[in-house]
C-alpha positions, 0 to 999 in steps of 0.5 A: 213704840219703842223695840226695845221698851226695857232699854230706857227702863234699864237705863234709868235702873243703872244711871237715874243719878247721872252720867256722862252721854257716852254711858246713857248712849251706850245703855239706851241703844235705839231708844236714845232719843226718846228718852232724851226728854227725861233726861236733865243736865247736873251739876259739875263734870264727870271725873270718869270716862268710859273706854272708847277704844276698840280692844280696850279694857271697857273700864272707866278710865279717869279724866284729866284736863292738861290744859283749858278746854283738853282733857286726856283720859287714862286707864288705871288698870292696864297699861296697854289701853292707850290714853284718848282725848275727852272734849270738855262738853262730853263731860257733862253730866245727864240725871233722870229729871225726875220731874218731867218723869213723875209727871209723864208716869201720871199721866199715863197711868190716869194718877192725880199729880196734884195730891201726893204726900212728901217722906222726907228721910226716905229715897222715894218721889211722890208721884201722885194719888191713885184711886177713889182712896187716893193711895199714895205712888211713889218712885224709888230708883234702888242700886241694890236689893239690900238697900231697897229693902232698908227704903222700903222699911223706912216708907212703912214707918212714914207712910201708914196707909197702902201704897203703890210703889214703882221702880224702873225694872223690879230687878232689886225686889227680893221675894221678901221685900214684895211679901212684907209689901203684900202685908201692908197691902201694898203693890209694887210695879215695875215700870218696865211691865206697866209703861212703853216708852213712844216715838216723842218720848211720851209714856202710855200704859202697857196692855198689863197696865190695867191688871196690875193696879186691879190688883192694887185695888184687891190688895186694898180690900183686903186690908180692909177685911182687916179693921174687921178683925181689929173689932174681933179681937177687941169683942174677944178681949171683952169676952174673956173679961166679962166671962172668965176672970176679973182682968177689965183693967188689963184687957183695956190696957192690952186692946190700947196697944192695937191702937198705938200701933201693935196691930200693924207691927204683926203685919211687918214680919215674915210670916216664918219669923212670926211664928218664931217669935209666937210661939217662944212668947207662948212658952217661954223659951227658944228650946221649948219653941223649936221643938215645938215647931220641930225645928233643928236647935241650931237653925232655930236659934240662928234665925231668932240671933239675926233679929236684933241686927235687922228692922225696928220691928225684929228688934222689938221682937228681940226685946219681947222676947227677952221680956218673956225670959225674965217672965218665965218665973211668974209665967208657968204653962203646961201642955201635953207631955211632947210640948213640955221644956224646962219653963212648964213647971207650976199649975195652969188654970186651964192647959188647953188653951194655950196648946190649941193656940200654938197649934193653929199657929202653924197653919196661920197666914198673916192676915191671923197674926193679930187674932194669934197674938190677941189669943196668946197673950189671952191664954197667958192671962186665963194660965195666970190670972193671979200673976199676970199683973206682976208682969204686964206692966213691963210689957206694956211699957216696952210696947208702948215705948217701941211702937210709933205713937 
């Protein structure tokens, strides 16, 4: 095995897209010819060419061909890094052949290559199906953390069910892409921690190859603690129609939305924007919310204005709550005096209940954001038996036209 094992994955990290030998040579080190067979020739010639002089300035410097089968390479940047002949062939440009390498990534990590679901619109490979589930892999190459934020978000929206997602090093997974992948019970693993790179260019499994997908299978069984309180959340509806008031028509309506989609769209956010977002639905108003959650006015606002620039789900919560705002007149709640802002006005059937729910907001983790939600929009109703009818529609039809059918 290899010395140097993050030599090859850090390489793949920088150039999985091509470059010239020269850069591959420079990125691998001793593990240049072990990696060899993952490496495929492109399309084309490069235009650019790294310096290769010995006090040069280690910028690419543009190639040109001054006549059939010369090319000179220039620097751009200082005029004292001397120009240097290229020969045509060490223009040739070398990718990741992906191919080869989902193949060797299967093998070793014991994946059946032969199920593996294709997403198209998104910039990850199907590597194969992992598990009795047969949970889906995918490979992902990101340049950036942003953009593998953005991927990995688009992956949520094709791919409904947990996956395992591998990249080469995991030096582009921000905090908050492994928490959302947390919530989807899903796992990411970096290659670099899982596989060695061997003598002949074969992959074998890591001593942490193991605990890591053990880990997978955890994240997988919780998630399916969570159907359970899907089946929770529809008896409490039920409850409060059978018991507490006439409102059948909206309960089923309300517990319709889990199935469209509205359950997996709590797991999607951040838990601090959730709680945001609950709580302003709750009362009503951004002011009533921060001071609520004993937040700064400005700090509190400036989170909620970011939500219409981010993902799909922040920007239905933008539209959720800009629903409950013109709601507010026929929405009225009242709690204790320290809760109250200037949308309390009016009677509440039953003050308590919405007070008790915000509170065990606070302490909420994201496996309760569906129970939460079921209990707010639950309150709102017991508060306003008379009115709700006046307002769910609207709600219904936002949902239902945002969420992925």
């Amino acid at each position: 095995m290899s010395k140097n094992q993050k030599g090859f994955w850090r390489a793949l990290e920088k150039l999985a897209t091509g470059a010239v030998m020269a850069e591959w040579n420079r990125e691998l080190g001793h593990d240049t010819a072990r990696a060899r067979p993952y490496l495929a020739l492109a399309n084309g010639l490069a235009e650019t060419y790294p310096c290769q002089n010995a006090f040069g300035c280690g910028f690419p410097h543009r190639v040109e061909q001054h006549k059939p089968g010369q090319w000179v390479a220039f620097c751009e940047t200082e005029d004292s890094c001397p120009p240097f002949q290229v020969a045509n062939t060490e223009l040739f440009v070398f990718a990741a052949d992906t191919s080869k390498l989902c193949s060797g990534i299967a093998r070793a990590l014991g994946l059946d290559a032969s199920v593996s679901r294709q997403v198209g619109g998104v910039r990850a490979l199907p590597v194969g199906t992992y598990g009795a589930a047969r949970a889906n892999v995918y490979l992902m190459f990101p340049t950036d953390a942003s953009r593998m934020a953005r991927e990995v978000e688009r992956l949520f929206g094709i791919q409904p069910d947990p996956f395992l997602l591998l990249t080469p090093t995991g030096m582009h997974c921000s905090a908050e892409v492994e928490s959302a992948l947390r919530r989807q019970s899903c796992l990411h693993i970096p290659m670099s921690a899982a596989l060695l790179l061997g003598d002949k260019g074969s992959l074998a499994p890591s001593s942490a190859a193991d605990s890591l997908l053990k880990e997978f299978q955890r994240r997988q069984a919780d998630g399916r603690l969570l159907v359970k309180t899907v089946e929770r959340i529809d008896r409490n509806v039920d409850a409060v129609a059978r018991n507490q008031y006439e409102l059948r028509k909206e309960n089923d309506e309300l517990r319709q939305l889990h199935t469209e989609g509205y359950f997996k769209f709590a797991l999607k956010v951040d838990a601090a924007d959730f709680q945001a977002f609950a709580v302003i639905i709750a009362l009503g108003n951004r002011k009533a919310a921060a001071e609520h959650l004993q937040i700064p006015h400005r700090s509190f606002y400036d989170r909620v204005d970011k939500w219409p620039q981010r993902g799909r789900e922040y920007q239905l919560m933008w539209r959720f709550i800009e629903w409950r705002k013109r709601s507010g007149r026929h929405i009225k709640v009242r709690l204790d005096e320290s809760l109250q802002s200037g949308e309390s006005g009016g009677q509440a059937e039953n003050p308590e209940t919405l007070r008790e729910t915000l509170e065990s907001v606070k302490a909420s983790e994201s496996t309760n954001y569906p129970d939460l939600l079921a209990d707010i929009f639950g309150a709102l109703q017991r508060q306003n038996a008379a009115n709700w009818s006046s307002v769910k529609t609207e709600l219904l039809k936002l949902i239902r036209e945002e969420l992925p059918q």
